[in-house]
Structures are given as C-alpha cells and as structure tokens.
N, C-alpha and C positions, 0 to 999 in steps of 0.2 A: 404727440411725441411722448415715449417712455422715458422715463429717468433710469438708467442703467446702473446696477452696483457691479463695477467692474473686477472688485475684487473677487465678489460672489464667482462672478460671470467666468474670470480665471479659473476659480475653484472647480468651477462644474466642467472647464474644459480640462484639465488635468487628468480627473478624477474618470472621465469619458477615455481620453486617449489609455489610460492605465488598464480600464476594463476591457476597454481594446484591444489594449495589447497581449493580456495574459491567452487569449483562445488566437488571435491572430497570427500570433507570433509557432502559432504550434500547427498551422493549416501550409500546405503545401500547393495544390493544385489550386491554377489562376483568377476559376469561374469562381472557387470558393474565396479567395481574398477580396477579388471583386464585389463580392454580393455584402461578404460581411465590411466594408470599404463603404457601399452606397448606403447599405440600411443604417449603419452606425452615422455615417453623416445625414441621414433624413430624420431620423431619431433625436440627434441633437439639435440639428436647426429645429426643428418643432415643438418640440419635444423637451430641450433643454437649457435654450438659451432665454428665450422669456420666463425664466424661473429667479434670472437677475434681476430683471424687471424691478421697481420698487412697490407696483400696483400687486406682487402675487405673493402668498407666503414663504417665507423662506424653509418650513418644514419639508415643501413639497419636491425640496433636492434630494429627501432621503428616498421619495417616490421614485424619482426619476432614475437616482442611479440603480435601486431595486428590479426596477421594470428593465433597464438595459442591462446589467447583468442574468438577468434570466431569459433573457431575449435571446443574448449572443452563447449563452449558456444552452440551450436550448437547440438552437442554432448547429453550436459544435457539437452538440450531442448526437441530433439527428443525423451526421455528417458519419459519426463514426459509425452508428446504427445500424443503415442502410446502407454502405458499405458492402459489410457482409451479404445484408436479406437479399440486397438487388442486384449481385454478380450478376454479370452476363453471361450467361450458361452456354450461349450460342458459341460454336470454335469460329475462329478468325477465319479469313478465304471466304469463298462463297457462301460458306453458313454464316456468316458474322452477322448481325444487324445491319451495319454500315452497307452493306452488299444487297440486303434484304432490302432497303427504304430506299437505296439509291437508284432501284433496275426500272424504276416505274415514273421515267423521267418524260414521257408524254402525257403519263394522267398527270402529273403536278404541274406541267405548263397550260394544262385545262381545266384544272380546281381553281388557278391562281385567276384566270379568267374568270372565270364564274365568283371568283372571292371578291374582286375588284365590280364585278358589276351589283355587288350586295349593299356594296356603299353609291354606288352610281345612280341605283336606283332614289337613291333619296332625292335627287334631283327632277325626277318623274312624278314622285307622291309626296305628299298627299297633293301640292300642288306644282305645275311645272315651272321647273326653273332653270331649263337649259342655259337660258342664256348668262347663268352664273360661271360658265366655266370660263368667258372671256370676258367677264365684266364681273368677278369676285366683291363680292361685298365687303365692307372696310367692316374690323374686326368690332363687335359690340355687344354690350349686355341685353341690350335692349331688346325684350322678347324671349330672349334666351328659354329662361322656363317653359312658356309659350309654346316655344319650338320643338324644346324638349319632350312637353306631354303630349301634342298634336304626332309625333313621331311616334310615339309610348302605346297610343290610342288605335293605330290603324294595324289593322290583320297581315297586312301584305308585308309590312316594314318590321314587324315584328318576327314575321317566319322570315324574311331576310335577313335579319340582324343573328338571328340564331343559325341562318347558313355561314352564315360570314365567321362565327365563333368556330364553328367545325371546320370548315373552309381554309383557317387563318394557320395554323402549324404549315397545311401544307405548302402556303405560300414563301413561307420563311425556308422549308426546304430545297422549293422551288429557286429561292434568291442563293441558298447554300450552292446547289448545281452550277449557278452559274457564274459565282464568286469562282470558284476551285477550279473552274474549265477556262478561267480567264479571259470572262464575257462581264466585268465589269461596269463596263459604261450600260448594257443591257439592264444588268440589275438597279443600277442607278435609275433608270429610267422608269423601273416598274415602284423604285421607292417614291419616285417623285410625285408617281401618279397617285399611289395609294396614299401619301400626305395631301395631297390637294383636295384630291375627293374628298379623305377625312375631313377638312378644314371646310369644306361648302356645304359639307351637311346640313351644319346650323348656322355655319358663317361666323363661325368662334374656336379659338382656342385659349386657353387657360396661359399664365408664362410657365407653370408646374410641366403642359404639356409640350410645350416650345423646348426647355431644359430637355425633358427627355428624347426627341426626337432629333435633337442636336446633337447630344452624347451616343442615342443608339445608333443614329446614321454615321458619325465621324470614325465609332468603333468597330461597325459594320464592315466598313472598305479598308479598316489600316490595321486588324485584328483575325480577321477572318481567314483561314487556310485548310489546306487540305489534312492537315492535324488538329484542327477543331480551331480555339483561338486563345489567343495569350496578349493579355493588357500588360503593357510597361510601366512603368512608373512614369517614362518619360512621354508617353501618351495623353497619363491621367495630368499630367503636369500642363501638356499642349491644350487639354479640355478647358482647364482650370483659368486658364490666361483668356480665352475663348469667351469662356461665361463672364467674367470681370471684364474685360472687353465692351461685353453688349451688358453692362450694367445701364446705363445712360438710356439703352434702347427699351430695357424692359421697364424700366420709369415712365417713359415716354409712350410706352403702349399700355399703361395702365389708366393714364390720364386719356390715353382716344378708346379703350373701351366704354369707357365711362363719359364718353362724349365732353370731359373740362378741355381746356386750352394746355397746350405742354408748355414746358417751360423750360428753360434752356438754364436750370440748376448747375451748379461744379459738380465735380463728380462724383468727388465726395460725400455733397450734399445728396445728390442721388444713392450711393451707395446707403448709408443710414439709413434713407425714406425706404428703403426697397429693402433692407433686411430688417426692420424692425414690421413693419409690413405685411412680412412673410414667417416672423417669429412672436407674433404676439399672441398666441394659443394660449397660453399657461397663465395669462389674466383671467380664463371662465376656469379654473380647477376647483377653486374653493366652492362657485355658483354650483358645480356637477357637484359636488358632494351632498348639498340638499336634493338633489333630484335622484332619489335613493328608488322613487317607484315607479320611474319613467320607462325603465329596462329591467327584463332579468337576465342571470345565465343563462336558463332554461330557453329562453326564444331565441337566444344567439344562436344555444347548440343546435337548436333543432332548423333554422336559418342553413346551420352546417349542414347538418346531415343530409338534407334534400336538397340542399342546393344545387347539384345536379340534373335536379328533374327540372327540363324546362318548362316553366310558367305557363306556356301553352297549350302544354298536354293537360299540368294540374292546377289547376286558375288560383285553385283554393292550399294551398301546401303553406306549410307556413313561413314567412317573411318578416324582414323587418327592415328599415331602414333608419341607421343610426345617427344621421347627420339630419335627417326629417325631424326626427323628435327631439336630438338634441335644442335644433333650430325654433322650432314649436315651445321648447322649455323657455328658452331665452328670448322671445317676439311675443309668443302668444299668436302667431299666427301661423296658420295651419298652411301649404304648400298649394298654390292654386288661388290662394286667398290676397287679397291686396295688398302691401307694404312684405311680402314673405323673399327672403333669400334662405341660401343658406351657408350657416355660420357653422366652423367645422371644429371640434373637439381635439382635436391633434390624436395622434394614436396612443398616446398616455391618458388624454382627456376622455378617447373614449374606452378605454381596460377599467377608468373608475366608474366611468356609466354604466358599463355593463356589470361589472362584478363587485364595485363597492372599493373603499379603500380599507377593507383587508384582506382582501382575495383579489386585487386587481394584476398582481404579479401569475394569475396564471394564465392572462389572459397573451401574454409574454410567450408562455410556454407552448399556447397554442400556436400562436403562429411561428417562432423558431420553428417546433416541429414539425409544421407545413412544409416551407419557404426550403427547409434541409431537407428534407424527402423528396421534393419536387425539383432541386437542384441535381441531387444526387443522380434521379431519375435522367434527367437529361444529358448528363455528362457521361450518359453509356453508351452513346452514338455522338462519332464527330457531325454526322449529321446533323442530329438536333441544335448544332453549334449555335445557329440563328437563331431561333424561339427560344434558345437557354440565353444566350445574351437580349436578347428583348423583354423577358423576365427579370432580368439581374438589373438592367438600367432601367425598369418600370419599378422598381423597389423604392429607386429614390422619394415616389411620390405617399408613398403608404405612409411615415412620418405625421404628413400633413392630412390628407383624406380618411385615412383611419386604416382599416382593413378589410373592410367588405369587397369593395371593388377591384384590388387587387387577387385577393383570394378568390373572388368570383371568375376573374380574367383567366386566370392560373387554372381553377381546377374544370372550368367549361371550354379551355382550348385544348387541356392533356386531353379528357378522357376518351376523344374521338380519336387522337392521335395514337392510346396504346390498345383499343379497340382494334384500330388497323394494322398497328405491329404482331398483335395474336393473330389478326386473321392471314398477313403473308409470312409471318413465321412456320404456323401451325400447318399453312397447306403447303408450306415447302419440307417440309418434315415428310408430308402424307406423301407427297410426290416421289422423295427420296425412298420411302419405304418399301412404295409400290414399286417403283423402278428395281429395287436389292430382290423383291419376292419372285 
C-alpha cells in the first residue's frame, strides 16, 4: 500500500483539469474533445496521480505538468495544422470520399472474413486448439510470454497477424455499413466474434484491455450514425458508472489471473487496491533517471521512421522495445529468461527513458503530433467513423503502456487504408476523364 499526500494529489488534479481546459475549451468537433478527454484521463491516471505517492519525488510534478501541456499543446496544434493540409479536395455527391469507400460493400464483407480468420487461425497454430472455442480457458498469466513468443516465432502466424493489421480498417468499415443500414444486431455479432477470437488467442486479456473493449463496444452502437458520431456527455457519464460498477469485478479477476483466492473485500476496499494498482508508475521515475544509457532518441526515431516496413520483409530494420529494456534495467533479467515480466514506465516514465529529463518534453510533442494528424485524417470520411473511434478509445491505454504499441496499431492500420483511398479515388478520376474525352 502507498501512502498518499492528498493535498499534493488535489494539487496535481487541479492543475491537470486547468491545462485541460485552456485547449479543450477552444475544440469544437466531438472526435476531438473525445480523444483529448481519454488521453488527458490516461496521462493522469498513470502518469500523474502516483506522483502523490510519498515513495516519488515531489519535483517530478513539474515533469508531469511539462509533458502534459505539450502533449495537449501539441495535440491542438496538429488539429489546427492539418486542418488546412488535409481538405478533402474531393466534391461532395458521387465524387466525395464517403461515396468512394462506401460502393465496395461486397469486398468489405469478404476482407472482414478473411480479417477474422487471421485471428481464428491461432487456434490451428502452432498447436490445435479448437476445442477452446466451447471450452475457453479461465483468464491467466501463466505462460503468457510463453505463448506470446511461440506465436512471435512461427512464419505462418506472423504473415497472418500482419494480414489482419491490413485487413482491420476494413472491417470496422465493414461494421460502419452495417450500423447506418440498421443491421445492428449483425454487427454486434461479428463484434462478438472478433472479441472472443481475440481472447483465445493466448487465453488472456489485460483489465487495461477489458476497459477499452467495454467503452469502444458501448460507444460503438449508442454513437454511431450516418453523420459519423457524436459522444454526449451523458454517455460518457453512463460509461463512467459502468466501470465503478465492475470495480469489485476487476479486483477479483486480478487475483484469478494470478491464480490467489478472491476475496470478497468492500468496495471501497477494492476500489483503492485496484486504483493504486494501476497508478503506481511514478515510484520507478527517479530509478529511470540513472538509466541515461539504456536508450537513445536516435533508435526511437529511427524505430519511427521504418516502422512501417514490416519486419518480415526487413528482419534486420531497426527496433526497439521500450518496456523490454526498461524491465531488464529494473530485474536484470532479460525476456525469455526465468523470473522476467514486464514492468512498464508509464508514458512519462518512458519520454525520460528515451530522451533524458531535459528533453523529455519532446517526446510529448511527438506524439500529440501523431495522434492530431491521424485524427484529423480520419474525421474526413463519416466512413472512417469506426476505426477513428477505435483509435480514440484505444488512447486510453498509451498513459500506461507507453507509445510504441499504440503508434505501431495507428500507423500499420492507416497506411493500407489510404493506400486504397488513392487507388479508388485516382481510378475514378481516370474513369470520369476518359468518359468527358
């Protein structure tokens, strides 16, 4: 148990809702209050409230509110930026985009096949496990890694895992069609299937992943229309009572992954265990400041820059994995190796990893400028409504995991997806041209 300074702990939330509000307060369209909504609340649970803690220093309040004003700074910037760069130049009617991604409503209901048997397949390899889909295995850590690298390791699962990333926009288009045609229970059905598959892959999910498949699925069917979608306040409110709700639940599956006895704590009691639990990051901040040569910029950026190229074309491209090393700093043992988990940096903890603490605020800057680029991107087709809100509530988790996997998800789902917007754009241009000659 931490010892909390609650004055502190007041302070940091104040001083969060303030830097909130100055860019929040100036944003209009929904996806963007949304996003900057979940990111400011995963920033802070992670990111800011174990900085009350009495185990961390209390200098590192001036980190935190640094990193999230350039965050959200960042953020609105990119928002207004691309804006301008990324008009949709295409005319409304049959030229629009919307019209463009929507006419090809048979391939998308046979990518979304094809997406769903990418995860299916894990049930076939490396060994067979059909009989997991009516006899699910009770949720565990045990193995986990295990399962993870045997997965990591085979040729077949690997070029499936990277169909499945190409694959996946289209599916969420696919669920768009059939939300707006008023085939709802349909789409529910293919959500349910593509959760479950997910979940019998390894026979684990995270609570971080429980959370978001709760909020994208709840916002999915009560948000979603034929003008893209629009979160209420009184949604986020129904969310909010939802999650406090299954406090007790997510206590209770933390003790059956970890195979102890549950306990039938009060709620309260639960509630504390389960949010100190989940915010106690900011006890390893002062440890990351000696570990100055674990990381540099230089392999992050370069991480960025090819990370696109998948791994299996270039084996050898450069990599890095931020929560491996961190984890290796503070064990001493290596991933693979006996006694090895991994222990995660919070996304503050790792902007010091990478860049030190006095350049750790740009690590801020980079990803606002992502996260608003690729917002902006999607919110030019009501189309995209679905994969832009499946991004938006996948943000919640970057806080705590850091930003690799997030950014990785984001930028190897788009690029197939605007790959294919040039190519039915560009030959409907060519068609119209030939047609006027």
């Amino acid at each position: 148990m931490y010892v909390i300074n609650w004055s502190l702990l007041f302070l940091i939330t104040l001083i969060t809702f303030f830097i909130f509000g100055i860019f929040y307060l100036r944003i209009k369209r929904s996806n963007r209050k949304l996003i900057f909504i979940f990111i400011t609340i995963s920033v802070y649970m992670y990111s800011g409230v174990g900085i009350s803690f009495d185990q961390v220093n209390i200098k590192h309040v001036i980190t935190y509110i640094t990193f999230l004003f350039f965050l959200l700074f960042s953020m609105f910037w990119s928002f207004k930026l691309f804006d301008k760069k990324l008009q949709n130049k295409l005319l409304n009617g049959k030229n629009s985009l919307d019209y463009n991604l929507i006419r090809f409503k048979k391939l998308y209901f046979i990518l979304s096949v094809i997406f769903i048997f990418t995860i299916f397949i894990n049930l076939l390899l490396p060994s067979f496990r059909i009989s997991d889909l009516w006899n699910p295995p009770l949720p565990s850590l045990v193995n986990v890694f295990e399962k993870t690298e045997t997965r990591s390791s085979s040729f077949i699962l690997s070029i499936s895992e990277l169909i499945g990333f190409v694959l996946m926009p289209f599916f969420f288009i696919h669920l768009y069609i059939l939300i707006v045609n008023k085939r709802k229970y349909i789409a529910f059905i293919w959500v349910l299937i593509w959760l479950y598959l997910d979940y019998l892959t390894i026979g684990y999910w995270g609570r971080y992943e429980m959370v978001v498949y709760i909020v994208f699925t709840i916002l999915l069917f009560t948000s979603i229309g034929k003008h893209g979608f629009k979160v209420t306040k009184g949604k986020l409110s129904i969310i909010g009572i939802i999650l406090l709700f299954l406090v007790q639940f997510f206590q209770n599956y933390r003790a059956m992954r970890l195979g102890s006895n549950i306990t039938n704590d009060k709620y309260l009691d639960s509630l504390v265990t389960l949010v100190q639990s989940e915010t106690y990051y900011p006890i390893y901040y002062s440890l990351i400041t000696n570990f100055t040569e674990a990381l540099t910029p230089l392999s992050y950026l370069l991480w960025l820059i090819f990370l696109p190229i998948p791994s299996i074309i270039w084996g050898s491209k450069p990599t890095i994995s931020i929560n491996d090393i961190f984890s290796y700093q503070v064990l001493g043992v290596q991933r693979g190796e006996e006694g090895f988990n991994v222990i995660l940096p919070s996304i503050l903890g790792e902007s010091i990893l990478v860049w030190g603490m006095h350049f750790f605020w740009i690590h801020a800057i980079i990803i606002g400028f992502l996260v608003g680029l690729f917002c902006v991107f999607y919110e030019k087709s009501k189309v995209l409504s679905v994969i832009n809100l499946y991004f938006i509530v996948l943000i919640l988790v970057i806080g705590r995991g850091g930003s690799q996997s997030y950014i990785s998800d984001l930028i190897n789902a788009t690029i197939p997806l605007i790959i294919w917007i040039i190519l039915i754009t560009s030959s409907k241009q060519k068609i119209q041209k030939v047609s006027k000659d």
